[in-house]
N, C-alpha and C positions, 0 to 999 in steps of 0.2 A: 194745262188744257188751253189751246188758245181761245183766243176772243174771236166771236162769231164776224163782229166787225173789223179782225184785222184785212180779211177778204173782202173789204165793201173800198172802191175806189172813187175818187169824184173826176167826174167827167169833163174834161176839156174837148171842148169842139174842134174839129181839124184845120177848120178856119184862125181859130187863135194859137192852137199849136205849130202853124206854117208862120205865122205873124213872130213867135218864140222863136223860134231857127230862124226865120230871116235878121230878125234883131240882134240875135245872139253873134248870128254869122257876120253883118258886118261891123261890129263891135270887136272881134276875135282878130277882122283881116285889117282894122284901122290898127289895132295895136301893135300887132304883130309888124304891118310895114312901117308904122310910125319908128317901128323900136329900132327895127336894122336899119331903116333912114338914119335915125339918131346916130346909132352907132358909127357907120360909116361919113357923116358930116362930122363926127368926132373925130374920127382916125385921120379924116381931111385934112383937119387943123380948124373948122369955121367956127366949134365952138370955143369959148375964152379956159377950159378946164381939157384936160386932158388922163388919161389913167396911166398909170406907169409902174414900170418894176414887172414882176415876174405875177403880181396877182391881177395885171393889165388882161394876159391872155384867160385865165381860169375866169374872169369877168364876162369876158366875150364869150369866151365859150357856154357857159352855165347861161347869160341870160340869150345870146345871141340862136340855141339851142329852144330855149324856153319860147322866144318869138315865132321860131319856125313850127313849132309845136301850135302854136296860135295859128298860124296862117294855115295850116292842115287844119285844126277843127274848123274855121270861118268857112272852108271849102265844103268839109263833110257837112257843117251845119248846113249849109248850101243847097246843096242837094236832100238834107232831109225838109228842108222847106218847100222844097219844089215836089217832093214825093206828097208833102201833106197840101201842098194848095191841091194838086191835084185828086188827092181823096176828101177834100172841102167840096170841093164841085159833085161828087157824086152822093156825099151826105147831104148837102144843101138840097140838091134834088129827092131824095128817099124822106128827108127832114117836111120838105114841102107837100110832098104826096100823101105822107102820114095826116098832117095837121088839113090836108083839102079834104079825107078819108072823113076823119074824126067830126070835122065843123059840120059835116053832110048826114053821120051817122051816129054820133055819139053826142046825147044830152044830159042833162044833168037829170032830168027825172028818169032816162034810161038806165045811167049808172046807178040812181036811188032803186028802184024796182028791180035791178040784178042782185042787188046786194042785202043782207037779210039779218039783221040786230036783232038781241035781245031790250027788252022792254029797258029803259034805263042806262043804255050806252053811251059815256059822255062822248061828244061832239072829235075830241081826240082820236077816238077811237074809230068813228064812223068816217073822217080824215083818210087812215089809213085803209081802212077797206072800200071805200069810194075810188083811191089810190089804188089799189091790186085792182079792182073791175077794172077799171082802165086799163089797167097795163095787160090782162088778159082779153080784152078787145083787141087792143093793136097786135098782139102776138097772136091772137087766131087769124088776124085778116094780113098781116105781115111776117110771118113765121116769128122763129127763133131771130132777137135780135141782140149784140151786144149790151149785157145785162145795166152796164153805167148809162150807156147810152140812150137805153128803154127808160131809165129811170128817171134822167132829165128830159127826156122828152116828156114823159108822161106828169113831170111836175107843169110844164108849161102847158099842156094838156090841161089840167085839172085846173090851173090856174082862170086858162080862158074860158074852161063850160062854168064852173062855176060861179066865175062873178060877172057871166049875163044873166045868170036866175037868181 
């Protein structure tokens, strides 16, 4: 039987996952032309070592193979960073609307008065369903939203109503 939490994913923002791909990418396309620079100022003569004999080629090939393989991911990374700045810009804005919505509409005695304990519910417990009110305000007033993404939001949600009261 799996674990209910193998389904539960943590949320990276699209602004840090553009920032991933772009670090990655020119990380991938420095090596990558570092490595065929090298090789090629090898085969020159510039550096003082040279490869030779018959596992000179299966060298070049296996790693000169391996560098181009770099410079393909640093490109593809490339373009997945520029897909993700550009859905940062449209989170950032739906990110802001939500928290202008909330700071307007949602307080902390609001979510206490939604939400309904038994006599004796430790503070833990009341954590958590304080947490779901929330996250069912912003989903009635913003529909259905990516569930990781509802979730940090609504931590930082809960974080700012709650420690002005």
């Amino acid at each position: 039987m799996p674990d209910r939490n193998d389904d539960v994913k943590v949320y990276q923002d699209k602004k840090a996952k553009a920032e991933d791909y772009k670090s990655s990418a020119y990380t991938l396309l420095i090596v990558g032309v570092l490595g065929i620079a090298a090789f090629i100022l090898m085969e020159a003569g510039l550096f003082p070592f040279r490869l030779a004999g018959s596992g000179k080629y299966i060298t070049y090939g296996v790693m000169g193979t391996m560098f181009v393989v770099f410079i393909v991911m640093g490109i593809l990374s490339l373009k997945s960073a520029k897909k993700y700045t550009q859905e940062a810009v449209v989170e950032e804005d739906l990110t802001g609307k939500i928290k202008a919505w909330a700071k307007e509409h949602i307080t902390a005695e609001a979510v206490k008065e939604r939400v309904w304990f038994e006599e004796g519910t430790p503070d833990e417990m009341k954590y958590f369903q304080y947490f779901e009110g929330i996250k069912a305000a912003v989903t009635q007033e913003f529909g259905s939203l990516n569930a990781s993404y509802l979730d940090a939001l609504c931590e930082e949600l809960y974080a700012e109503i709650f420690e002005e009261s």
